[in-house]
C-alpha positions in Angstrom: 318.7 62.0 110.8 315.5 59.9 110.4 315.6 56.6 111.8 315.5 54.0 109.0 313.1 50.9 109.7 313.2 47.9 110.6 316.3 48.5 113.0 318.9 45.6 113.2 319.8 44.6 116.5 322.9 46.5 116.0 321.0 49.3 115.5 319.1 48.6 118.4 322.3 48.4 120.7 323.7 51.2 119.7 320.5 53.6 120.1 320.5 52.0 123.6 323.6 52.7 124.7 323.2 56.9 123.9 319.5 56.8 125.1 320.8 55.2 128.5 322.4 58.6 128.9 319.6 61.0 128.5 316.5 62.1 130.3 313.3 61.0 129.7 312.6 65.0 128.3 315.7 64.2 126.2 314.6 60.2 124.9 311.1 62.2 124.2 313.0 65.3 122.2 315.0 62.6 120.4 312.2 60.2 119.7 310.2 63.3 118.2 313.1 64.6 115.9 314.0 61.2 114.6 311.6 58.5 114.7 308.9 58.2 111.9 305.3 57.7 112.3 305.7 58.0 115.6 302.4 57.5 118.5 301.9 57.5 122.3 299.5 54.9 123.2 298.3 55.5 126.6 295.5 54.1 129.1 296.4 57.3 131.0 298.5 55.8 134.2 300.8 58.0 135.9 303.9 57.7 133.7 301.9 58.3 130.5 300.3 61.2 131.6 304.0 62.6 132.5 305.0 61.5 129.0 301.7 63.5 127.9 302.8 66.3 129.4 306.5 66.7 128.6 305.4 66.1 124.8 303.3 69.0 125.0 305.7 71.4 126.3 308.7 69.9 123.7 306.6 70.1 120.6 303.7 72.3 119.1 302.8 68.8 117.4 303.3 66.0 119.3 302.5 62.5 118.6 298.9 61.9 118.8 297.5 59.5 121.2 296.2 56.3 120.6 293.7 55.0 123.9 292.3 51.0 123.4 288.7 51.1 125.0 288.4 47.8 126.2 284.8 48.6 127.1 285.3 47.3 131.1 287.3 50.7 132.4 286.2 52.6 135.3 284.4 55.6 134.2 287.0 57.3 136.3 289.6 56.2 133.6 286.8 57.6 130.5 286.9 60.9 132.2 290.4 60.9 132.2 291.0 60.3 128.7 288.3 63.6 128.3 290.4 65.9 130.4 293.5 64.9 128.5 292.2 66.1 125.9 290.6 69.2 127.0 293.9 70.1 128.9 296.0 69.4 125.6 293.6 70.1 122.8 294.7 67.1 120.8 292.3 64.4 120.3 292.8 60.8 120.9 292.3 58.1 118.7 290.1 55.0 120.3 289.9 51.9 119.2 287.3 49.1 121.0 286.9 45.2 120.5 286.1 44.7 116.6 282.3 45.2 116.0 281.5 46.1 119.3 280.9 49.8 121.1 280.0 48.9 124.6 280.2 46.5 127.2 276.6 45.1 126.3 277.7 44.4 122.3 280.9 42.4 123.8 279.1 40.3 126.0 276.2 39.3 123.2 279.2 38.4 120.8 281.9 37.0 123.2 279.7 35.7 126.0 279.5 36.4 129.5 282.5 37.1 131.8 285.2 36.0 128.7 288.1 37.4 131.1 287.5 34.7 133.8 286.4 32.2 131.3 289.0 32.4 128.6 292.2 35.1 129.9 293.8 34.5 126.3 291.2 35.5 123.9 290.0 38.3 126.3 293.3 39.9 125.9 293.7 39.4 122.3 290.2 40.7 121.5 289.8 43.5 124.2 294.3 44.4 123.8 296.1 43.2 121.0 293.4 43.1 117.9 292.5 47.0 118.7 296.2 47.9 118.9 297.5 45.8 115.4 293.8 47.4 113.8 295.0 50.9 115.1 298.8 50.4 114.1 297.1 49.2 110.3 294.7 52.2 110.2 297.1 54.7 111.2 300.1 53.9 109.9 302.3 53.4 112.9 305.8 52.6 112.7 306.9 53.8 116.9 304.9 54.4 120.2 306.0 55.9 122.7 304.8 53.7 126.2 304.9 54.5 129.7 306.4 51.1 131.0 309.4 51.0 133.3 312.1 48.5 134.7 311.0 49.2 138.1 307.2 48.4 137.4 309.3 44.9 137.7 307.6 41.5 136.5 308.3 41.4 132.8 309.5 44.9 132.2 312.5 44.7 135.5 314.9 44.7 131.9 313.4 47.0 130.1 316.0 49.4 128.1 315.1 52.8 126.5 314.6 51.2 123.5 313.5 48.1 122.2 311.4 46.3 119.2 308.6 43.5 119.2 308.2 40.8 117.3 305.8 42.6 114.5 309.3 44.9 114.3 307.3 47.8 116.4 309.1 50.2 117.4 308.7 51.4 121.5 310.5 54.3 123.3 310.2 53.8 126.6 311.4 57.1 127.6 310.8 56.6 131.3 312.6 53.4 131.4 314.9 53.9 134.6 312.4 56.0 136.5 311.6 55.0 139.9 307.6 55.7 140.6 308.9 58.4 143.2 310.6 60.1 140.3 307.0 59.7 138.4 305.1 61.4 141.4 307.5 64.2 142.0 307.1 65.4 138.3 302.8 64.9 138.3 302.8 66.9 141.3 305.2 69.6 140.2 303.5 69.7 137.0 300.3 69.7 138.0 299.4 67.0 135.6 295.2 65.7 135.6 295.2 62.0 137.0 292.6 59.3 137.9 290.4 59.9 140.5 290.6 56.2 141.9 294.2 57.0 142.7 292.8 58.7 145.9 290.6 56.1 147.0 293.3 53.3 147.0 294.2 52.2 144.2 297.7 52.0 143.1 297.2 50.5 139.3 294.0 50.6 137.2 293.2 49.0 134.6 289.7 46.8 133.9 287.2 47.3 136.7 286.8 43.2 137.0 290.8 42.6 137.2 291.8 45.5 139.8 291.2 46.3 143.0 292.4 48.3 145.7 295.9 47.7 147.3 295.7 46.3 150.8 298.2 46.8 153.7 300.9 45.9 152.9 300.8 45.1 149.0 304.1 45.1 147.7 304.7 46.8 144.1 303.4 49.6 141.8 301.3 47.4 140.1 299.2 45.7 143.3 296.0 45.3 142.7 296.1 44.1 139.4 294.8 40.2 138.2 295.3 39.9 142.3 295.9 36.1 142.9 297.4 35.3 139.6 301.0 35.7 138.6 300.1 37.5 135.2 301.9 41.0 135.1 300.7 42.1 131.1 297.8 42.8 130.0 298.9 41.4 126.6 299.8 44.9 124.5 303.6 43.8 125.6 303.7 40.1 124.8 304.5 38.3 121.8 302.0 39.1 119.2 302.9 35.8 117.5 302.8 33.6 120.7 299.0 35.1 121.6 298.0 34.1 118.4 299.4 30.7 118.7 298.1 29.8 122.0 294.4 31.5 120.6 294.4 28.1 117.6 295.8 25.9 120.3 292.5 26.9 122.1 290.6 26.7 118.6 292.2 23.2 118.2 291.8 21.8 121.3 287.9 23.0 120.9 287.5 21.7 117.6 288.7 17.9 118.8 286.9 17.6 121.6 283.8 18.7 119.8 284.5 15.9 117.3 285.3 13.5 120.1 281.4 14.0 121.5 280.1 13.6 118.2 276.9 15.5 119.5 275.8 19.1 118.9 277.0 21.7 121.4 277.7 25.4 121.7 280.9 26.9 120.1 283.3 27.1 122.2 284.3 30.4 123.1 288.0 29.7 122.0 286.5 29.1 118.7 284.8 32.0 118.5 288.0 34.6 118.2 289.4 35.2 114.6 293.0 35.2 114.4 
């Protein structure tokens, strides 16, 4: 049986409580035989890679792949993405910063360094625009991710299951996975990984917000916005609260402009539709 959407939180408990029982070959089998319009979107970490893999093995057809180009990877992380899709043979969708295709064309329209100057609207632009814009363009009603609880921070009560404010659907098939349990199956597999991974690196995202784990560093996700207590990279936070804090910004802007009563730049809070 299809799963009807929007789910009630009924729904949502009850889904739960048989998912909590199955393997993440199992969530990945039921996600594929009952969830509509359904998407993985990756930025090709360890667990996503293994969800990568599984799908190809369940299905002839599974869900295609949906890859937001910030413009600031590694190119370690770009040749990833190709290999996936040579070793799969299913394209992936990319989506980049609206109007922009590299790094150069962000930082003429946003301005320089936007992710140390202004965190918020870096996200939104470079995170949560591209993935609404690809969820609109494609039709998406589910993705699959690769988070899980023991990534901890924001995601240490993460269920099989859950939905987001917009009422997106996200299977999170690898939800009680310990990282151990994530290795063991990537090595078994054989599955294609990034090459900073061997050069020590434990997470990688954007080449200015990561770097490599020291002695020591504590948690799967070291190395990442070191020095600030941010764990998300704003694809899993409110949709609805990013947008809000992006016109705060805008207002804030907008008054103290008024308040000089002289002519100066836009602000670059101001400069981020929303």
């Amino acid at each position: 049986m299809t799963v009807t959407i929007p789910l009630t939180q009924n729904q949502v408990e009850e889904i739960n409580s048989h998912l909590r029982e199955l393997s993440p070959q199992d969530i990945l089998q039921w996600a594929v035989d009952h969830v509509p319009s359904l998407y993985q979107t990756t930025a090709f970490g360890l667990t996503g890679l293994a969800a990568t893999d599984m799908l190809a093995k369940l299905t002839p057809s599974p869900p295609p792949l949906i890859f937001l180009d910030t413009l600031h990877h590694f190119q370690e992380t770009i040749d990833l993405k190709n290999e996936v899709e040579r070793r799969y043979g299913h394209p992936v969708h990319v989506f980049r910063p609206m109007g922009t295709e590299t790094a150069e064309d962000f930082t003429r329209t946003f301005g320089e360094r936007l992710w140390e100057n202004n965190e918020v609207a870096y996200d939104y632009l470079v995170k949560v625009e591209p993935a609404q814009r690809a969820y609109r363009t494609l039709g998406v009603k589910a993705v699959i991710t690769g988070r899980r609880a023991s990534q901890g921070g924001d995601r240490s009560k993460l269920q099989p299951l859950d939905v987001d404010d917009t009422g997106m659907i996200k299977i999170n098939p690898f939800w009680s996975w310990k990282f151990s349990d994530v290795k063991a199956y990537i090595d078994t597999n054989n599955v294609p990984t990034n090459a900073l991974l061997t050069q020590g690196y434990k997470s990688i995202g954007d080449w200015h917000s990561t770097v490599k784990s020291g002695e020591g560093d504590a948690g799967e996700r070291a190395g990442r916005w070191a020095g600030k207590a941010k764990t998300e990279c704003g694809l899993h936070t409110s949709y609805f609260d990013m947008k809000r804090k992006l016109k705060e910004q805008q207002e804030a802007a907008r008054r103290e402009e008024e308040e000089r009563s002289v002519e100066s730049p836009v602000q670059l809070a101001t400069a981020v539709e929303v």
